[in-house]
C-alpha positions as CSV (number, residue, x, y, z in Angstrom):
1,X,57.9,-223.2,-66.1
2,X,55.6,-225.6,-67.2
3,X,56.4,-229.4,-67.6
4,X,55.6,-228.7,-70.8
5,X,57.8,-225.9,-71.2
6,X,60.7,-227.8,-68.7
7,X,60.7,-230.5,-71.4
8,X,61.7,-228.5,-73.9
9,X,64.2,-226.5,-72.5
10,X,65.5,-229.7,-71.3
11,X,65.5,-230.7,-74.6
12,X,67.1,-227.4,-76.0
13,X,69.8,-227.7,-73.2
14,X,70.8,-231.3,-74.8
15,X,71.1,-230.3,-77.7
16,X,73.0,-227.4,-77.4
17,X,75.2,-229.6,-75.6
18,X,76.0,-232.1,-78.2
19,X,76.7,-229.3,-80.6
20,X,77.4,-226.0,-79.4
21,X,80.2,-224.2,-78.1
22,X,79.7,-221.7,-75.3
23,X,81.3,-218.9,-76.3
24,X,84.8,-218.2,-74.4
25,X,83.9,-214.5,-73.4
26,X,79.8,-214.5,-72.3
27,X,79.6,-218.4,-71.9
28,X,76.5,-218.1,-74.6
29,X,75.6,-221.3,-76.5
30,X,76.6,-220.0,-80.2
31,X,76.5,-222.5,-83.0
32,X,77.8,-222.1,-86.9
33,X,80.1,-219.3,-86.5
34,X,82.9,-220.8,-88.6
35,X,80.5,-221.4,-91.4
36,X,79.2,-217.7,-91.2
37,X,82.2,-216.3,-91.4
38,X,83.3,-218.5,-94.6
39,X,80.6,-217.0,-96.2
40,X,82.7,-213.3,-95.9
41,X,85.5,-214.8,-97.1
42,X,87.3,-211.9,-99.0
43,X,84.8,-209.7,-97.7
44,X,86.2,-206.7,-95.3
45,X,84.9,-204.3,-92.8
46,X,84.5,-201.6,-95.4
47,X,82.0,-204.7,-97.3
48,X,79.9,-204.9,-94.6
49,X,75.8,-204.0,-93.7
50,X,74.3,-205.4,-90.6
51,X,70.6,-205.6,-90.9
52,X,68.9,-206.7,-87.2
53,X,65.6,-207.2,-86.1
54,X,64.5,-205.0,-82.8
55,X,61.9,-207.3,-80.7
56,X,63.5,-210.3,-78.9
57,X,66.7,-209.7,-80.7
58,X,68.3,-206.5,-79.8
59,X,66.1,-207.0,-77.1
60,X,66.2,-210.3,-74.7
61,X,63.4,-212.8,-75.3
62,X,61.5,-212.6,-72.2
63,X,60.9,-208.9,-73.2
64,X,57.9,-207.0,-73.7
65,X,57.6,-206.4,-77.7
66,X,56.4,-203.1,-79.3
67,X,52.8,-203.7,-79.8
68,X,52.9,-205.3,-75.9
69,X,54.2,-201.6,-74.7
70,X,51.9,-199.6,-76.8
71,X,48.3,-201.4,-76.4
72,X,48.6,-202.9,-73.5
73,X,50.0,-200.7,-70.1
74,X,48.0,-198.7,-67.7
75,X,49.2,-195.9,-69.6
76,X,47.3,-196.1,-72.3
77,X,43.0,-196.2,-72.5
78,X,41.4,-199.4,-71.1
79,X,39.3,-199.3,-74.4
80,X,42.5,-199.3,-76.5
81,X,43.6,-202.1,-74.0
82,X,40.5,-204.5,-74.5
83,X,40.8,-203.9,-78.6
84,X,44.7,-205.3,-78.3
85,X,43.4,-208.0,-75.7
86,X,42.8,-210.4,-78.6
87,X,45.6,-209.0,-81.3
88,X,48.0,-210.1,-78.3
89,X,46.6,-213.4,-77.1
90,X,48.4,-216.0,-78.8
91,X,47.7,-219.0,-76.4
92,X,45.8,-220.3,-79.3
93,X,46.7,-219.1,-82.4
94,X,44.0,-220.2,-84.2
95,X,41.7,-217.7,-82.3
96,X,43.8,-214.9,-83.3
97,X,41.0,-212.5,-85.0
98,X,43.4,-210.8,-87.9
99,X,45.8,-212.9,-89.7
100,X,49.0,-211.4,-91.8
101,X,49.3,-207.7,-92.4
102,X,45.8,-207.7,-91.3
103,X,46.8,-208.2,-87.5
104,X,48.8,-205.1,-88.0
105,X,46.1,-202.7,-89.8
106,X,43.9,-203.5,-87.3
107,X,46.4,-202.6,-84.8
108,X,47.1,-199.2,-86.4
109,X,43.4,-198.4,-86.8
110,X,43.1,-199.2,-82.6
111,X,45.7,-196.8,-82.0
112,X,44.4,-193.8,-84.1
113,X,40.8,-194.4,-82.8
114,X,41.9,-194.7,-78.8
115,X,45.1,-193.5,-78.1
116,X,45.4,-190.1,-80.3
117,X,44.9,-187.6,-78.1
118,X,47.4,-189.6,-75.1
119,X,49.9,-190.9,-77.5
120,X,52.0,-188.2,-77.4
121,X,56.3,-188.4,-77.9
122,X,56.1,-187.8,-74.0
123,X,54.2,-190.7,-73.0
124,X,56.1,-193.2,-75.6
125,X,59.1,-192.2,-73.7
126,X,57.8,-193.4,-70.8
127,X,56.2,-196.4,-72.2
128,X,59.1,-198.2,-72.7
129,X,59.9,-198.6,-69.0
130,X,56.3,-200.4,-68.3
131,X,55.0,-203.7,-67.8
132,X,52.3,-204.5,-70.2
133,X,49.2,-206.0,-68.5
134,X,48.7,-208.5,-70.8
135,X,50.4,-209.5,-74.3
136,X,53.7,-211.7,-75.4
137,X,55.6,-210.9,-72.1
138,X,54.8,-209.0,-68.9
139,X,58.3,-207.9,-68.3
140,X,59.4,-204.4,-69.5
141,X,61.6,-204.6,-72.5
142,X,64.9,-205.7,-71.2
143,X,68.0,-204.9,-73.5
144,X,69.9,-208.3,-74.4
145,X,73.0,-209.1,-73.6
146,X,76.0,-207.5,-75.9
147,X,73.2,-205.6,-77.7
148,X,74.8,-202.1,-76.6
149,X,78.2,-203.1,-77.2
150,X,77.6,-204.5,-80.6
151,X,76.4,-201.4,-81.6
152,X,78.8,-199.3,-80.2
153,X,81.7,-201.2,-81.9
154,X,79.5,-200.9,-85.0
155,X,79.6,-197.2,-84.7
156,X,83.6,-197.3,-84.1
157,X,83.7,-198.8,-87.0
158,X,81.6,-196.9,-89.3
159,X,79.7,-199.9,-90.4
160,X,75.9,-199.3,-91.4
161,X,73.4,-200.8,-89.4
162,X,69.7,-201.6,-90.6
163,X,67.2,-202.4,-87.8
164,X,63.7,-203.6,-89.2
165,X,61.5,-203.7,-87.4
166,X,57.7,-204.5,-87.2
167,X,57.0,-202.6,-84.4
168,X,57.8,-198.4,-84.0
169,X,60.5,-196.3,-84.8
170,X,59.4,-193.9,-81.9
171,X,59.4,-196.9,-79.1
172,X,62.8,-198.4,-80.9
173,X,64.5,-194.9,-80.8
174,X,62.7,-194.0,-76.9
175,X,64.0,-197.6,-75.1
176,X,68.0,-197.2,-76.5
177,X,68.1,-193.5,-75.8
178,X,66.4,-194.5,-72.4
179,X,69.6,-196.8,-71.9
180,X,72.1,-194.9,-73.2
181,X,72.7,-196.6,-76.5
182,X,72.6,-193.9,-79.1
183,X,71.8,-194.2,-82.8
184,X,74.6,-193.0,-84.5
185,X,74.8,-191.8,-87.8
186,X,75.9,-195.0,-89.5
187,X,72.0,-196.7,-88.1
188,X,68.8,-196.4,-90.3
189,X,65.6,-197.9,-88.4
190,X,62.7,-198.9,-91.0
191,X,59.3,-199.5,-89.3
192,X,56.6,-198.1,-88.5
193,X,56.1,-194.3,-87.7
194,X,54.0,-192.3,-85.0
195,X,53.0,-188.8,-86.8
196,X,52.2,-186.3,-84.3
197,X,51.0,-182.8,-84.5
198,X,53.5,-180.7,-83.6
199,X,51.4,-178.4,-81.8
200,X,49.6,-180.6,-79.5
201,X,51.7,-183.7,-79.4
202,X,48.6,-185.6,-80.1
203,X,48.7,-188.5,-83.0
204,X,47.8,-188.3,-86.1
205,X,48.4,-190.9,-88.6
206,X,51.1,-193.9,-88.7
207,X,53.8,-194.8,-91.8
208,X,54.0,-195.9,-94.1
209,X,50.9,-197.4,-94.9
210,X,50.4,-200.2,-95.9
211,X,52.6,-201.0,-92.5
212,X,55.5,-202.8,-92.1
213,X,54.7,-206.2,-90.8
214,X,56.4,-209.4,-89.9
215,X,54.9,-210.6,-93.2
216,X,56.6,-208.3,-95.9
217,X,60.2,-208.1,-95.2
218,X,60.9,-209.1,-98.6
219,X,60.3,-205.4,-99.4
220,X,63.5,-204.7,-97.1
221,X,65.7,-203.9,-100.4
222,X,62.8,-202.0,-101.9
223,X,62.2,-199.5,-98.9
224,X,65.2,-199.0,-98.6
225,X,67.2,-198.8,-102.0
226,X,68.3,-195.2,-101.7
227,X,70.2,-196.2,-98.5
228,X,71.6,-199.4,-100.3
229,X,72.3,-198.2,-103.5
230,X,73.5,-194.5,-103.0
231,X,74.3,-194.1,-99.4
232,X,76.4,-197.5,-99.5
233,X,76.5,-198.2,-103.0
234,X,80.3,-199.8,-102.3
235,X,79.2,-202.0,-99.6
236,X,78.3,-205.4,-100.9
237,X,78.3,-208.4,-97.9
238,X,75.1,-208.6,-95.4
239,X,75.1,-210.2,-92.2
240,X,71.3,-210.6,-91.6
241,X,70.6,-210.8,-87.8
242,X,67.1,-212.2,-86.5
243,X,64.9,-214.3,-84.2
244,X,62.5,-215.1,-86.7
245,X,62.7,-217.4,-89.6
246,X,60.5,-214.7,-91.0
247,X,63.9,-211.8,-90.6
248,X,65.4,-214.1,-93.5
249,X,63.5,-212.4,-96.1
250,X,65.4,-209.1,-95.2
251,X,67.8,-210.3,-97.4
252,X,65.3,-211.2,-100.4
253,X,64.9,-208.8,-103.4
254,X,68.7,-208.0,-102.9
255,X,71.3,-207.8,-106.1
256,X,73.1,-211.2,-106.7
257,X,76.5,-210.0,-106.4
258,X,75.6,-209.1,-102.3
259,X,77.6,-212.2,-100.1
260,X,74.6,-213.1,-97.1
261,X,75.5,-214.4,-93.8
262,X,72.7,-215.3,-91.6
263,X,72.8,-215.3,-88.0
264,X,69.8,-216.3,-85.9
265,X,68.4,-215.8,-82.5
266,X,67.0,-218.7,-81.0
267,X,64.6,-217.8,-78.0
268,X,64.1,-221.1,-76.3
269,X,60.5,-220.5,-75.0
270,X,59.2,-218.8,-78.6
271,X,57.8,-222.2,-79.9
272,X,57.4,-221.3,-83.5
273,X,60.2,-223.6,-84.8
274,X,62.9,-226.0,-83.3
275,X,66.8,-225.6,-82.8
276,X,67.1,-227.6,-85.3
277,X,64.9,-225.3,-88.3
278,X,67.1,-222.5,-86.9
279,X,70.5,-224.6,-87.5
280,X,69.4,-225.2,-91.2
281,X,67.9,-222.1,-91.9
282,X,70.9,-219.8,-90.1
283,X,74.4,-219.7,-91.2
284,X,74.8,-219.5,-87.7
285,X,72.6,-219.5,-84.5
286,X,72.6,-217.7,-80.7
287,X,70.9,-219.8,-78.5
288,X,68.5,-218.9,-75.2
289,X,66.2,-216.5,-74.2
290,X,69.6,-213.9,-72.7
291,X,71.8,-215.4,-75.2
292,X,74.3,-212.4,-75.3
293,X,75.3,-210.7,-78.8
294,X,79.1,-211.5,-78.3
295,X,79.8,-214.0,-80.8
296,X,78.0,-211.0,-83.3
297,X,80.2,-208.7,-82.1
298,X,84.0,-211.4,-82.4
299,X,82.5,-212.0,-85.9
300,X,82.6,-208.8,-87.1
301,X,86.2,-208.1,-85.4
302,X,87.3,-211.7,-87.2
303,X,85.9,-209.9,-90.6
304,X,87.6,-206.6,-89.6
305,X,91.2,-208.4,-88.2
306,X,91.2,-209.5,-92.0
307,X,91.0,-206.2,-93.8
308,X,93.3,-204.2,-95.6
309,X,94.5,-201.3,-93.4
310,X,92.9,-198.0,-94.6
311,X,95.2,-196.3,-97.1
């Protein structure tokens, strides 16, 4: 690391000390999750949606993100590569060329002019076990830490899970299969879409379009409020899980009478916003760049140890 980057870790690791508690079971910095969970008070299991972000997240936050797999690995062409070379360099984000949903049309129209004819479902299975080149992160996408158990209890449980995500579906769906996590029926993934010919494999468009972006996630409840309103029309508590003050909007545009508890993920080398921004924006916060997904996981068997037993 950097000096830089050692001061702020340093920094980070005080902090966390004077306030945190390491949780008992994965020794992961977790702070808030007494006030999350009085914000489902008289909520139960049978209440609840989890709605989680994918990159950095369920993933750890050294990991390669979406748009790093797809436009920038030897596996794709070197002309798609040098168009992503400046959507993915953000040592100076004033320099980036698109700004907004722009960053990701741009993106989109990259990938249909270089990468239809390789872009198959073959080869996005095997992206996700590359190193980009270039990008966010040169490390392949790395699951996090009590990412696949969270899930899995999820499942046991029958509680629906929403992962939004700005990235793809088809890399999402390719990396958990790859590690054994499946989706079960109670998860619904909303981003954005590879459309392939199913003849040749090759690519053919992307949805939805406009794209879902890390700039519109307000439109979560919209996108999505057949799931919501039919599929779970009886479920009424959110637990909102991100690493970007940006995942808070999932829960904008969502009826009044939902209960929201918020948990962040604070990645300690991201640099868009202090511990401190995450503490007053999140209910509750995971701290570090492996921080595991355990204290998730004992919150939603505190919420569960409360219910009613089924009848």
């Amino acid at each position: 690391l950097s000096l830089g980057a050692c001061a702020v870790a340093a920094g980070v690791a005080a902090h966390v000390a004077r306030r945190a508690l390491l949780h008992r079971r994965s020794g992961t910095p977790a702070l808030g999750f007494d006030a999350a969970l009085a914000r489902l008070s008289g909520s139960s299991v049978e209440d609840l949606i989890l709605i989680v972000d994918f990159d950095r997240t369920l993933t750890d936050g050294d990991s390669a993100q979406c748009h790093d797999v797809i436009g920038a690995t030897s596996l794709v062409p070197e002309s798609l590569r040098a168009g992503f070379a400046p959507l993915l360099d953000f040592s100076d984000p004033a320099k980036v060329p698109y700004k907004g949903d722009a960053w990701w049309v741009r993106a989109n129209e990259l990938l249909l002019t270089h990468a239809s004819r390789v872009l198959t479902p073959e080869t996005v299975r095997r992206l996700v076990h590359e190193a980009p080149l270039f990008g966010t992160s040169t490390q392949p996408m790395q699951l996090r830490p009590g990412a696949a158990r969270l899930l899995a209890r999820l499942s046991e449980l029958d509680v629906p899970v929403l992962i939004v995500s700005a990235g793809f579906a088809d890399i999402i769906a390719a990396f958990l299969a790859a590690r054994a996590v499946p989706l079960g029926s109670n998860v619904r993934v909303c981003s954005n879409r590879l459309v392939h010919d199913p003849a040749s494999g090759q690519l053919t468009g992307i949805e939805p379009s406009p794209p879902i972006t890390g700039c519109n996630k307000q439109l979560t409840f919209e996108r999505n409020r057949d799931w919501f309103t039919t599929t779970h029309r009886r479920r009424r508590t959110l637990v909102v899980v991100g690493d970007s003050l940006g995942d808070l909007k999932c829960a904008e545009g969502v009826p009044a009478d939902y209960a929201v508890a918020t948990v962040g993920v604070f990645n300690e080398r991201d640099g868009r916003a202090s511990l401190e921004e995450y503490e007053r924006a999140f209910a509750a916060v995971i701290v570090g760049n492996r921080g595991s997904l355990a204290p998730l996981t004992e919150l939603v068997e505190a919420v569960c140890a409360r219910s009613p037993p089924p009848r």
